[in-house]
N, C-alpha and C positions, 0 to 999 in steps of 0.2 A: 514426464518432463520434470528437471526440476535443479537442484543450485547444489552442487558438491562442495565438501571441503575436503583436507587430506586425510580426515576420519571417516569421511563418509557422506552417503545422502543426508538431510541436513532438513533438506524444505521440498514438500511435491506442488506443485501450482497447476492452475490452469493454460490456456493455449495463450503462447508466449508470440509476442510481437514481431517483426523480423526486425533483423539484427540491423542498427545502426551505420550506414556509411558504406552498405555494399550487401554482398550475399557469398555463397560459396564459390562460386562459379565466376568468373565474369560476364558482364552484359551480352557481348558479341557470342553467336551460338559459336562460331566456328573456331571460337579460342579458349572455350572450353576447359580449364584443368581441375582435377583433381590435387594439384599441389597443397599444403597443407599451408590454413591459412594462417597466420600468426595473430595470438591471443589480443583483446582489443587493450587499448594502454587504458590501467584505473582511473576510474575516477572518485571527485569527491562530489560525494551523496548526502544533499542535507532535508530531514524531514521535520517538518513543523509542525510542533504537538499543542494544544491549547492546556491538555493536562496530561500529566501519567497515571492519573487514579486509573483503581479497576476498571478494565469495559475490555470486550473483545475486539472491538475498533482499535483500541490502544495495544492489543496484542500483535495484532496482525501487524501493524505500523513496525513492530519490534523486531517479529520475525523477518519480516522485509528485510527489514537491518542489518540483521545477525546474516543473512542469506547473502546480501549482499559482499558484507564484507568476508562469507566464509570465498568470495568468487578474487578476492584482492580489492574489491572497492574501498575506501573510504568512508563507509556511510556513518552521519553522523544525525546522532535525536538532539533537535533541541525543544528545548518544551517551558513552557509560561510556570508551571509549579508541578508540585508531585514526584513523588521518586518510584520506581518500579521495581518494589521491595518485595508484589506478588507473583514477580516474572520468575518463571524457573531456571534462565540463564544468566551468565553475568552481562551486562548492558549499562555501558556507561552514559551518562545524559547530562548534556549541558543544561542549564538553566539561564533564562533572561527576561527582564518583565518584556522587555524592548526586541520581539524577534527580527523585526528590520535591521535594527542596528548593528545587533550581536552576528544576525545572519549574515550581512554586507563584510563585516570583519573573518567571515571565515573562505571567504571567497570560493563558495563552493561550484562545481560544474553544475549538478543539477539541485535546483531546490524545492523538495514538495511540499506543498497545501495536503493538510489531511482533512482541516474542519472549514468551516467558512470565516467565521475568524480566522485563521490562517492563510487566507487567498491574499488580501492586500498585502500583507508584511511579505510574504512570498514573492511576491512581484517588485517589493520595494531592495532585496535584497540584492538583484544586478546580476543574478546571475546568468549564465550562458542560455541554460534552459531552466523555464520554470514550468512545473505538472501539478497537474491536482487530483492526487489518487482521493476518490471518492466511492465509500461505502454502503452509504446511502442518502437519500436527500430529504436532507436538514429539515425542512418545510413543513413535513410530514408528520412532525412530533407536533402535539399538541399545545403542549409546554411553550414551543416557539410559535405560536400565531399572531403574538402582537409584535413581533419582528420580520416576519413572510417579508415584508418589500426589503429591508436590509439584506436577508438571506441570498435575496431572488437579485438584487445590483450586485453580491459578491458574483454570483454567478456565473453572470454574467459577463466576468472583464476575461479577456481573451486568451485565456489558455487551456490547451490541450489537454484533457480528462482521461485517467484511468479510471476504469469501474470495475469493482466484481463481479458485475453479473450484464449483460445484455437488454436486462430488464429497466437500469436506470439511465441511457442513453437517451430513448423516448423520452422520459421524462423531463430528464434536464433541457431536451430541446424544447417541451412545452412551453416550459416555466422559463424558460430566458427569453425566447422569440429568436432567436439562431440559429438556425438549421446549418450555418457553416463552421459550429466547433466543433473541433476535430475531439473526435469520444473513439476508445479506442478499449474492449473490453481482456482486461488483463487476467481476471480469473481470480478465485479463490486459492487459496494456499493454507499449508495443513505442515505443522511442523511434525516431522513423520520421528523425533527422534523420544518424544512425548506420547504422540498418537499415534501408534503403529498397529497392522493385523495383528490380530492374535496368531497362538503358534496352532498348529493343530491338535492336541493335546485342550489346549482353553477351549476349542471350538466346539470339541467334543461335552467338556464340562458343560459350557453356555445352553448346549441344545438338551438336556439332561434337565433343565431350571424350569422352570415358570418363566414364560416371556413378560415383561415387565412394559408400560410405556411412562418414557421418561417424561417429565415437567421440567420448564425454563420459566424460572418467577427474576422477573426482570421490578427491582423495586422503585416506586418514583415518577416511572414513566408509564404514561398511558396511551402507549402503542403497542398492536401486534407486530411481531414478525417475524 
């Protein structure tokens, strides 16, 4: 599965949500068709970045983007500072200290929370729908321990969670006391136009080498992951 443009595959993800507003088929068994359905009308996508510096949270947020709009969305980055000078595609980014504000002025369909500072302004911005794609939970770093209860009331306020992984759904329900938010896990995604198999030719090379095991020195923070 994954996000086409007219160049090509573009983005591979995980297991992908069902489709907004209906399905292939209609409801009733007996009226059944196969007719072809007509494309869903664009929207605008707006995501909310606390920064562009490096981090692969900040990547992914982009590729979303880029995937997005390779499908005719509108998706738009706005982000508190930083410019994404180390992204290998072109990604234009609004900037504002004020994401309420600036985010209310762009009247977008759906608006997303990526960090926990971005939950409130998210919500303040009116739109249609607001999501909180979440990576992982904040709470966890160390770094933030004398913030846990600010993190855990973001949390908390009522919208619907995408996660990467299956694993941080438990969680977040521990840590708010709500078993009734709707968490909803979206998958990992792998921009396949950067990172793709090798050909078989490379594979052949690879297996001829010394197997190597890689390191990830994450500087700063004092978490595994």
């Amino acid at each position: 599965r994954g996000t086409r443009s007219n160049q090509g595959r573009i983005l591979a993800c995980g297991p992908q949500p069902p489709s907004v507003g209906g399905s292939r088929y209609n409801c009733c068994p007996a009226r059944q068709t196969t007719d072809p359905v007509p494309p869903p009308l664009p929207l605008k996508i707006c995501f909310l970045l606390e920064s562009c510096a490096l981090s692969g949270g900040v990547r992914v947020v982009l590729d979303l983007a880029r995937a997005l709009q390779a499908r005719g969305h509108e998706a738009i980055v706005l982000s508190r500072r930083g410019q994404p000078d180390w992204y290998p595609h072109p990604m234009a980014i609004q900037h504002a200290d004020d994401l309420a504000h600036h985010g209310r002025s762009l009247n977008a369909d759906v608006v997303v929370a990526t960090f926990w500072t971005t939950l409130k302004p998210a919500l303040a911005c009116g739109a249609r729908h607001t999501l909180h794609f979440c990576q992982g939970c904040e709470w966890e770093n160390i770094e933030y321990a004398e913030i846990d209860g600010q993190i855990a009331a973001a949390y908390a306020a009522p919208v619907p969670t995408l996660t990467v992984g299956p694993w941080l759904g438990p969680k977040i329900t521990r840590k708010t006391g709500n078993p009734g938010t709707l968490i909803h896990t979206l998958g990992q995604c792998v921009d396949i136009q950067t990172y793709h198999p090798p050909s078989a030719f490379q594979r052949l090379l690879r297996s001829l080498r010394p197997r190597r095991i890689p390191s990830i020195l994450i500087p700063g923070i004092r978490m595994d992951g």
